[in-house]
N, C-alpha and C positions, 0 to 999 in steps of 0.2 A: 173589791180591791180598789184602793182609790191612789191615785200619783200627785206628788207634787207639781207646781205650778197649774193646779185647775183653776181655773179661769171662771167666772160670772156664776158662781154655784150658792144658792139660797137651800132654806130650810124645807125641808120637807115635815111637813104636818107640825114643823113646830119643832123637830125632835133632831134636827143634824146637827153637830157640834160647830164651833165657828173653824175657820182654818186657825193651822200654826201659822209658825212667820214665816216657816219655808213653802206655807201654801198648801200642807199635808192636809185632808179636810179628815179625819178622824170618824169612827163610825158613829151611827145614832148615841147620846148616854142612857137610851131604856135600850140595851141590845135586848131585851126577850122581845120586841116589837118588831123585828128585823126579817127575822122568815116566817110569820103571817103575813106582813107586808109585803113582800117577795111571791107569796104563794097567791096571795088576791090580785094582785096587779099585773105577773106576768106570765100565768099557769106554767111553770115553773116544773110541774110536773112532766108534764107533756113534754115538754123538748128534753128533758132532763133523761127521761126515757130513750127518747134517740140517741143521745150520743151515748149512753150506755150501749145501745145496738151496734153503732159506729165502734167503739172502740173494742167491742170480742175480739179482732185481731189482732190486739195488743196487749191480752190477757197476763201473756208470761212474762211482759219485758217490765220499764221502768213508765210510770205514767205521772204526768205533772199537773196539776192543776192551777193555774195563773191566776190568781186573783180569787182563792180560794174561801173568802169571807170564813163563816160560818161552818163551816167545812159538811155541809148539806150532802153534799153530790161528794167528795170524798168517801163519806159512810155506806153513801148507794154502791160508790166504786166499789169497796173493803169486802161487801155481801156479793156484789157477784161474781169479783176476779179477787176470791182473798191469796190468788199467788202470785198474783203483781203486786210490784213496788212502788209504792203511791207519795207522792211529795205533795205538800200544799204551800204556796208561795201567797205570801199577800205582807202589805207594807206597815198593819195597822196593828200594833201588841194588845189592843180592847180586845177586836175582834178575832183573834189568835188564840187567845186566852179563852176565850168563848168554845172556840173548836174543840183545842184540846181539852175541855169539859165534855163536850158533846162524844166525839169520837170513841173517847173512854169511857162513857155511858155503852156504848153499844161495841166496844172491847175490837175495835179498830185501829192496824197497826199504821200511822200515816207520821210522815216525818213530815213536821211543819216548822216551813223559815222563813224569817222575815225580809223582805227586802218589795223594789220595786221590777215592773216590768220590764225595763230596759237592762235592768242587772241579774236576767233570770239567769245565762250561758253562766255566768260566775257563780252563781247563788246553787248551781247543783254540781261542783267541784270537779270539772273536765268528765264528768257522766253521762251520756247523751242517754236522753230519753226516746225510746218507741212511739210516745204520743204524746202530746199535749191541750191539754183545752183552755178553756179560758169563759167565762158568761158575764154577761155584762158588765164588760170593763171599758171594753175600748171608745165607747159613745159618752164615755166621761173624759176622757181625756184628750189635751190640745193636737193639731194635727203631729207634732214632732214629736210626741210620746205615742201614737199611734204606730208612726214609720219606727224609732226604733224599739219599742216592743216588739212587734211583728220580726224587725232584724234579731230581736233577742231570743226568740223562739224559734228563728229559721238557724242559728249557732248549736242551739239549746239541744234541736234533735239528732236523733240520729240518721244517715243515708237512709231515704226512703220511709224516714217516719213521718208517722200521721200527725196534722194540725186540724183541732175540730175547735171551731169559733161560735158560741151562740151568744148574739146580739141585737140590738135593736137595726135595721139595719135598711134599704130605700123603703118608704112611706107611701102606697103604689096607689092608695086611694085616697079620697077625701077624706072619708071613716076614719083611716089609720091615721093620715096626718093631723087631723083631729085632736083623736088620741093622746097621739107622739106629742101632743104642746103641754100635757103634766109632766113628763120629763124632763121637756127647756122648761120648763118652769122650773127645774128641781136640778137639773145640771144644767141651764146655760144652754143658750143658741149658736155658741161658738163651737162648742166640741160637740152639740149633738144633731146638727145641721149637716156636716158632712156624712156621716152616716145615715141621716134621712133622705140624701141624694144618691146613697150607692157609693161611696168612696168603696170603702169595703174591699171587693175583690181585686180593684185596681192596685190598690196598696200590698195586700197578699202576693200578688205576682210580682209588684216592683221587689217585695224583700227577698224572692229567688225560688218560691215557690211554684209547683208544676200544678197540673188538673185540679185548678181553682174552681171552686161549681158551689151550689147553692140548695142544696136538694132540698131542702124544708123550709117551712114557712109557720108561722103561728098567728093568728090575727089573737091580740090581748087588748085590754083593759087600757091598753098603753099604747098602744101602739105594734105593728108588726114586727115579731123578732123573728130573725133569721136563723139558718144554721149552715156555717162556709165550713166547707172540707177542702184539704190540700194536701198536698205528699212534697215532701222536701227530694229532690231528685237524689236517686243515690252516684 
């Protein structure tokens, strides 16, 4: 999922589209490149596995997926809780249109809408969700669509529901921070410099969130990405 107003973001491999005027940066134009690239770069499986284990307790309610690309991890959702209610939110109609190819390939029932992060409480029509995720999204974009994303997701749920965040997220080593510099290479030192210091959790708790913690870790290709769990107090 990518947000308007991103800041210092170049090409990766040659293949990202240029920005609109409003700043939208549009998905790769070879999307079949999209999730091999994803899969090499951030073992993608692996954590993707977690938060499947993370959300069993929001099997029966409604589950949201923020920045839902490709809809990858929605189809993983669809096969293991096929009696939750699954939304995919992301701003980009290429890569939308990709999903609902995909998902329908493997006869996954997921309601997918377009909009940004900030507009997710609106975008699921006074509905509160059980859980929410979200995977690399937030290390793309400016500090002020981090803050109110985060506030969009703490509206968005419901008393006591779950927020599961996997991202790139502090860079604890030399190795990782290493790493992490093909991503500012690829998104900018501006939005992905706070999350390689740990904003992260801080931010989570400023938007109203309780038992902010960090249980997992992944050292990748890329850099180390996190996994933030939080409960919206009920």
């Amino acid at each position: 999922m990518r947000v308007d107003n991103v800041s210092d973001s170049s090409q990766i491999f040659g293949m990202q589209s240029a920005p609109t005027q409003d700043g939208f940066i549009p998905a790769f134009p070879v999307l079949g490149l999209y999730d091999p690239i994803v899969r090499l770069l951030s073992r993608d499986r692996a954590w993707r596995a977690v938060l499947l284990d993370e959300l069993a307790s929001s099997a029966q309610g409604t589950i949201v997926d923020a920045g839902c690309g490709t809809g990858t991890f929605l189809g993983q959702l669809s096969h293991a809780f096929p009696q939750a209610r699954l939304i995919g939110i992301d701003p980009d109609p290429a890569i939308l249109a990709r999903a609902r190819t995909k998902l329908a390939a493997v006869r996954a029932a997921v309601d997918l809408r377009q909009g940004y992060l900030r507009d997710l409480a609106a975008l699921l029509d006074g509905c509160p969700a059980s859980a929410i995720t979200s995977s690399l999204v937030l290390h793309q974009v400016p500090m002020a669509e981090k803050r109110a994303g985060l506030a969009a997701m703490h509206r968005a749920l419901a008393p006591g529901g779950l927020l599961l965040i996997a991202d790139y997220g502090a860079q604890r080593s030399f190795a990782m921070r290493t790493a992490f510099r093909l991503v500012q290479a690829v998104d900018g030192t501006a939005t992905t410099q706070p999350n390689a210091d740990g904003v992260l959790p801080g931010l989570i708790r400023a938007a109203g969130f309780a038992d902010v913690a960090e249980p997992h870790r992944f050292a990748t290709a890329t850099g180390s990405i996190s996994i933030y769990r939080a409960i919206k107090p009920a």
